[in-house]
C-alpha positions in Angstrom: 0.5 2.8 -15.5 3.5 5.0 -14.1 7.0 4.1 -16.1 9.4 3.1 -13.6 12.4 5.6 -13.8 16.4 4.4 -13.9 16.7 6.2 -10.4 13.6 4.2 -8.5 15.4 1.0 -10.0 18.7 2.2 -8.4 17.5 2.9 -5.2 16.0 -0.6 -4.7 19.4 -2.1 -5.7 20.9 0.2 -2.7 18.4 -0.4 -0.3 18.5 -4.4 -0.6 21.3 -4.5 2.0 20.4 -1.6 4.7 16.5 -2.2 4.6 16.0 -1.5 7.5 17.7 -1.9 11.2 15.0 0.3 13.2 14.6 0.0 17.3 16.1 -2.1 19.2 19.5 -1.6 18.0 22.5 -1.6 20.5 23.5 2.4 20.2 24.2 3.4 24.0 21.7 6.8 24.2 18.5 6.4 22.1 17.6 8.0 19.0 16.1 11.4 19.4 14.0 12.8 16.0 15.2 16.3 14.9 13.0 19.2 15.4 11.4 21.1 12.7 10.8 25.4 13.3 7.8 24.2 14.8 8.9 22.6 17.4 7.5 18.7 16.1 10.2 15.9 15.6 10.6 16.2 11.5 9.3 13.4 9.2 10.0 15.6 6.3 12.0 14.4 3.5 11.9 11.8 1.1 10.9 8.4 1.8 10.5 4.8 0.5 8.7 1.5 1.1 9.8 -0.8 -1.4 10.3 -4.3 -0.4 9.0 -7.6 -1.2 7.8 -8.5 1.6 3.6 -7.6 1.9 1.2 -7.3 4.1 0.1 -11.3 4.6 2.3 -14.2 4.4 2.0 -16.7 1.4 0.7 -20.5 1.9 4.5 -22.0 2.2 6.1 -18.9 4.1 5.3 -19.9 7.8 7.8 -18.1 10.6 7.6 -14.3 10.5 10.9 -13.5 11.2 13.6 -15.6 8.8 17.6 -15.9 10.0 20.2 -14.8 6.9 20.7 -18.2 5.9 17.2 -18.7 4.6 16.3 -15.4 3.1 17.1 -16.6 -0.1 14.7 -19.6 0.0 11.7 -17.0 1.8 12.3 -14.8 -1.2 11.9 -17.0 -3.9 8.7 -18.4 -2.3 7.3 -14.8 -2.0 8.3 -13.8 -5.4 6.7 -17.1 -7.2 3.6 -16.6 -4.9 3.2 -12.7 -6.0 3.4 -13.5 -9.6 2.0 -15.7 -11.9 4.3 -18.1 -14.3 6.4 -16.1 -16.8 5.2 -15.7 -20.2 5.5 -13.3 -23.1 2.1 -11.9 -22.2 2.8 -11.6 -18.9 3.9 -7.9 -18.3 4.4 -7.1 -14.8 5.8 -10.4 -13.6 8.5 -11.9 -11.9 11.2 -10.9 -14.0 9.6 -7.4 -15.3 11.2 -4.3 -15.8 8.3 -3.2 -13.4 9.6 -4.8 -10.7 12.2 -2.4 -8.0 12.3 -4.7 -5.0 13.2 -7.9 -4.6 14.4 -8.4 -0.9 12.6 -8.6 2.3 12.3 -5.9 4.5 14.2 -5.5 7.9 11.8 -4.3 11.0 14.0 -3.9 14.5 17.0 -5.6 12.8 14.9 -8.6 11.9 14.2 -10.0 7.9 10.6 -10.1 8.0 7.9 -12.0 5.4 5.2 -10.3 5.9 4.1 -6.6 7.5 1.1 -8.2 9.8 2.3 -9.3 13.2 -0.7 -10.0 14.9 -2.5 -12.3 14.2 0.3 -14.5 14.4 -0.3 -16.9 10.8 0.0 -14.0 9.1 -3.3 -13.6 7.3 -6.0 -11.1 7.8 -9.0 -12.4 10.1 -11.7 -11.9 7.8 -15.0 -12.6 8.9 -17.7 -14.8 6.8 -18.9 -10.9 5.1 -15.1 -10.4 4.8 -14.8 -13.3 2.7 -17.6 -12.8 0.8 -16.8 -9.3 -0.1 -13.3 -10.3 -0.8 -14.7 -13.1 -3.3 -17.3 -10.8 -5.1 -14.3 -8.3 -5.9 -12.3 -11.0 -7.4 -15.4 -12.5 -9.5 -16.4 -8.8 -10.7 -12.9 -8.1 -11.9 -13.1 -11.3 -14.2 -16.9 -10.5 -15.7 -17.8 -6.9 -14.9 -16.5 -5.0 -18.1 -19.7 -3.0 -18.8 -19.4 -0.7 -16.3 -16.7 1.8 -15.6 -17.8 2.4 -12.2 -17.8 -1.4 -12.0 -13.3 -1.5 -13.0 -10.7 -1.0 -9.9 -10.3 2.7 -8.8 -6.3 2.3 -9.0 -5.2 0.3 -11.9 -8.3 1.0 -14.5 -9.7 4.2 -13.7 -6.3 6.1 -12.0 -8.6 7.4 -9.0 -6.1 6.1 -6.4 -2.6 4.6 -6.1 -2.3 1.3 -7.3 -1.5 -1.5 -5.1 -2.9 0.4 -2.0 0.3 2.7 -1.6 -1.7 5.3 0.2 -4.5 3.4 1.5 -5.1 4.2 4.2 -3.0 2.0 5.8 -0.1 2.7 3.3 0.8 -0.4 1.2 4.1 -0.9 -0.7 3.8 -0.8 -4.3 6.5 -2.8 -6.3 7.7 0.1 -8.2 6.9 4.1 -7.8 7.2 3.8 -4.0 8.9 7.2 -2.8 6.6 9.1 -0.4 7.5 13.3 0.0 6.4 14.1 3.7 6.0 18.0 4.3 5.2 19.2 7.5 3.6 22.6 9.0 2.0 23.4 12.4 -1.1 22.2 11.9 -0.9 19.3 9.0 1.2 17.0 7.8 1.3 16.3 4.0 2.5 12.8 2.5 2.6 12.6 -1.6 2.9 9.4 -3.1 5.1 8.9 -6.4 2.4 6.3 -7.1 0.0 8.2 -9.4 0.3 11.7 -7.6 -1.5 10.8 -5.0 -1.7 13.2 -1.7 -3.4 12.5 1.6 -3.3 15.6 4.6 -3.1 14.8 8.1 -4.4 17.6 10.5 -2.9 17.6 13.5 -5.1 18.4 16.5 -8.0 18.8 14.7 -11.7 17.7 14.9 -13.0 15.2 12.2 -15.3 15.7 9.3 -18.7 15.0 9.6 -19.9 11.2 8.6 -21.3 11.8 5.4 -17.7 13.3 4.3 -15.8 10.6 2.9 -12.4 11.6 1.2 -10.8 8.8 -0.9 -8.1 8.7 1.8 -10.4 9.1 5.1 -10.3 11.3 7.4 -6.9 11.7 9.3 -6.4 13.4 12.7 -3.0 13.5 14.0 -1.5 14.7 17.7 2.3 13.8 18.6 3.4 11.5 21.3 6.8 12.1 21.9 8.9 11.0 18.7 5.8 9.3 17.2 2.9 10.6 14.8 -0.2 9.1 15.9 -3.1 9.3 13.5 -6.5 8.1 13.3 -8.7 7.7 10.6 -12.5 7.5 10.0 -14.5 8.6 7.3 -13.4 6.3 5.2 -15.0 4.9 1.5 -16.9 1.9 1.3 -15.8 2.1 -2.4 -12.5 2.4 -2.8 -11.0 -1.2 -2.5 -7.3 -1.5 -1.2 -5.9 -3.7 -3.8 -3.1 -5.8 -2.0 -5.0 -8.0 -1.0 -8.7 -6.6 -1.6 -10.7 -5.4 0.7 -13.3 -2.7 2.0 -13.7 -1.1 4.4 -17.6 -0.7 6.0 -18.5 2.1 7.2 -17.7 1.8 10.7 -14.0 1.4 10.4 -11.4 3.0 12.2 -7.3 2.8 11.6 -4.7 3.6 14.0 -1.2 4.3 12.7 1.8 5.7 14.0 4.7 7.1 12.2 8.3 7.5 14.5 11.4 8.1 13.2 14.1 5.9 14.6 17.3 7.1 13.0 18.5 9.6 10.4 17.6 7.1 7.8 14.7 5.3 9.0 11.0 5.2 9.6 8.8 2.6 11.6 5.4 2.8 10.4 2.6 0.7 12.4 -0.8 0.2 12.2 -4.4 -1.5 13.6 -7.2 -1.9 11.6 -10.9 -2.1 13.4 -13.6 -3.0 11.4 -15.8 -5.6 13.1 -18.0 -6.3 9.8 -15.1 -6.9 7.9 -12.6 -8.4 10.1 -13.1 -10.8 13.2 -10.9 -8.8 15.8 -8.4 -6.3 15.0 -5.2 -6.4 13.3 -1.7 -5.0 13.4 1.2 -4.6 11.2 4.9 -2.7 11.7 6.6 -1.5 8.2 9.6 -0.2 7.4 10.6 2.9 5.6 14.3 4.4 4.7 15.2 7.7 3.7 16.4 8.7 0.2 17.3 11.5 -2.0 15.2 10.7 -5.0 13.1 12.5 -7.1 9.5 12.1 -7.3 8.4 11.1 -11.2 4.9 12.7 -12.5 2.7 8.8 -12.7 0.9 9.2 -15.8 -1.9 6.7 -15.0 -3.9 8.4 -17.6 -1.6 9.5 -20.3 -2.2 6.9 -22.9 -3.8 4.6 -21.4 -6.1 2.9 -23.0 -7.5 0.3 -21.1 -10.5 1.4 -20.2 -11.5 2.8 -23.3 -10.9 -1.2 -24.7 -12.4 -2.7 -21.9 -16.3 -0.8 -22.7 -15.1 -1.4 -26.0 -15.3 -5.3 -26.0 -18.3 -5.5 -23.4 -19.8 -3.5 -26.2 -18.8 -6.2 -28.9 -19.7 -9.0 -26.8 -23.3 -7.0 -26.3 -23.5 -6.9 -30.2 -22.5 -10.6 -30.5 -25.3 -11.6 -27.9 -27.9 -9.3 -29.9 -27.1 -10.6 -33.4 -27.5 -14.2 -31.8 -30.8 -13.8 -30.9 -32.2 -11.4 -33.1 -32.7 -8.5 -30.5 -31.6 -5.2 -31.6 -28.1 -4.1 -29.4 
């Protein structure tokens, strides 16, 4: 698990009151991206997502959009939803040092709960397999300790980002969420703070072949104007995003767009088709703002030793069975 760092921590206190008036606003001549030596409008820079608002809306968080006066209600709904009852054992909750954000996010001027705007309730349109894969996740995480194959790639084995903060689509984690975007000609490269991770978008390019399935996809990018438009195939039938689980099939294609809409912010969208998964496709807006942070090394694996005791008790428990009824372990 990455250790949150003293200047992540102040960057979500400064961001709780400018995050994030995007399009739409009332300046007289719209906003025109600068251009890098290339020519492209520039993404580069340092960039961050945290927020507490997520990608679905909570049971008890119904209207997308919330006015001033009850943002304080909608975030203490969202923040008792995201995290279980506060205990001594429970690290990682509500009142954490884990935590950064704590405030929902502004998209076009307007306090948002959740990222997905269509459908309209909120929630993702699984479909009955959908479900079902969604359930079979959640049981193995409670009874498959045997395998380490079987264990989350993020959080147990440090494969990807935890919480889904590259995905694809890019997820916001609650800590660790700075994003470095460095651009050349031909690609685009976006790091994530959460656990190192780096995904490459070639611009103009052709995609891999079908049987080439980086943990990220494939992503192919061309310029429209001020936006970034990527798509993304290729992608693992694995590799679980984690907030809230699900897999893609093999079949699935994302759309996202990336446009920056002022000197400080970024409007990332997205659609997700994957007919075996979900029911028609979705779409969400995000919002990122610009910062000057430093990007922290995430030692997912540097003493971490939950793995190692995971095998350790499905080995004990194996033992336990055995010596109960006399079969050798």
């Amino acid at each position: 698990m990455g250790m949150e760092t003293l200047g992540a921590r102040m960057i979500a206190l400064v961001l709780a009151g400018v995050l994030i008036p995007v399009a739409g606003g009332a300046a007289a001549d719209p906003y025109r991206a600068p251009r890098n030596a290339y020519g492209a409008p520039d993404l580069g820079g340092v960039w961050n997502n945290n927020s507490l608002t997520r990608l679905q809306r909570p049971a008890g968080v119904v209207p997308l959009v919330v006015n001033p006066a009850g943002q304080a209600d909608a975030e203490r709904k969202l923040m008792t939803s995201y995290s279980p009852p506060a205990t001594t054992a429970n690290v990682g909750g509500t009142d954490s040092e884990w935590w950064d954000g704590a405030h929902l996010a502004k998209v076009d001027g307007q306090l948002r709960t959740s990222w997905l705007v269509d459908p309209d309730d909120g929630q993702l349109p699984y479909t009955a397999e959908g479900k079902r894969r969604v359930a079979a996740f959640a049981k193995a995480q409670l009874e498959a300790f045997d395998d380490p194959e079987a264990r989350p790639v993020a959080g147990d084995r440090c494969l990807l980002p935890s919480w889904g903060a590259m995905g694809p689509v890019m997820m916001n984690a609650p800590y660790n969420a700075n994003y470095r975007f460095v651009q050349t000609r031909d690609q685009i490269a976006i790091l994530a703070e959460n656990n190192g991770e780096l995904r490459v978008i070639r611009i103009g390019a052709a995609h891999l072949p079908a049987q080439v399935r980086p943990w990220t996809g494939d992503s192919i990018g061309h310029w429209e104007k001020d936006t970034l438009v990527v798509e993304t195939t290729n992608l693992r039938t694995d590799a679980p995003l984690s907030q809230p689980p699900f897999f893609y099939t093999a079949g699935a294609k994302i759309r996202e767009r990336f446009t920056r809409v002022s000197r400080t912010a970024l409007i990332y969208e997205f659609t997700v088709d994957d007919p075996n998964v979900f029911a028609r496709p979705w779409r969400a807006e995000m919002a990122f703002v610009a910062t000057d942070a430093a990007l922290y090394e995430f030692a997912c694996h540097e003493g971490n030793y939950g793995m190692t005791n995971v095998l350790a008790g499905a080995r004990a428990v194996e033992r336990t069975q055995a010596s109960a009824t006399g079969a050798h372990p």
